[in-house]
C-alpha positions as CSV (number, residue, x, y, z in Angstrom):
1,X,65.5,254.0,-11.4
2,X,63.8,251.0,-10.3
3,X,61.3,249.9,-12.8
4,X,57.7,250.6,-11.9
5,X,58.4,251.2,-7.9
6,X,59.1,255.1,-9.0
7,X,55.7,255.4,-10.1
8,X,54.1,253.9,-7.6
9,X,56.2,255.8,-4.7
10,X,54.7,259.2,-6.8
11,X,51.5,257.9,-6.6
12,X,51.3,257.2,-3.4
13,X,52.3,260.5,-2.2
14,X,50.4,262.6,-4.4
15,X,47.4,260.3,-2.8
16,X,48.5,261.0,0.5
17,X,48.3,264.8,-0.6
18,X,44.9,264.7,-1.9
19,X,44.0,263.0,0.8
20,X,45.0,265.6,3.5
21,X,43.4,268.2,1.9
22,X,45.3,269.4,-0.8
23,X,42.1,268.4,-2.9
24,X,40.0,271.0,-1.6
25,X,41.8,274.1,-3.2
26,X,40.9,276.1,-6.2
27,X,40.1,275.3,-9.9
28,X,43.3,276.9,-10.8
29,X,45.5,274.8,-8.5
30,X,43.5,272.1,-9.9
31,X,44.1,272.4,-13.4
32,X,48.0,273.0,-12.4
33,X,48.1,269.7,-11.0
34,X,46.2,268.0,-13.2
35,X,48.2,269.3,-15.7
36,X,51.6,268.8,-14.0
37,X,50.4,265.2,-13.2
38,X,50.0,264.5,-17.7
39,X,53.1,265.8,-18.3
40,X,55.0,263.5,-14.9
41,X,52.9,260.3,-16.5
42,X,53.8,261.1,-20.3
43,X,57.7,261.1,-19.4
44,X,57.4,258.1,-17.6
45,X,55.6,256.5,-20.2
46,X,58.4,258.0,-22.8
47,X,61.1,256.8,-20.5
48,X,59.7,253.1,-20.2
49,X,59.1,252.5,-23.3
């Protein structure tokens, strides 16, 4: 893994999919997500530090 690029690469893409639409679903897909997005940060946070 290259440092911080991973995260920003994620980020970037899960922008690009909000951005196309993706954000316009449900309050159940939202709360997936949102959910699925804490637990993707909290590992990377555990695995940098």
């Amino acid at each position: 893994m290259g440092g911080t690029g991973v995260i920003d690469q994620f980020l970037e893409v899960f922008t690009r999919y909000i951005d196309s639409g993706f954000g316009l679903l449900g309050g159940e897909v939202a709360f997936i997500a949102t959910t699925l997005i804490v637990i993707d940060v909290t590992l990377a946070a555990l695995f940098w530090s």
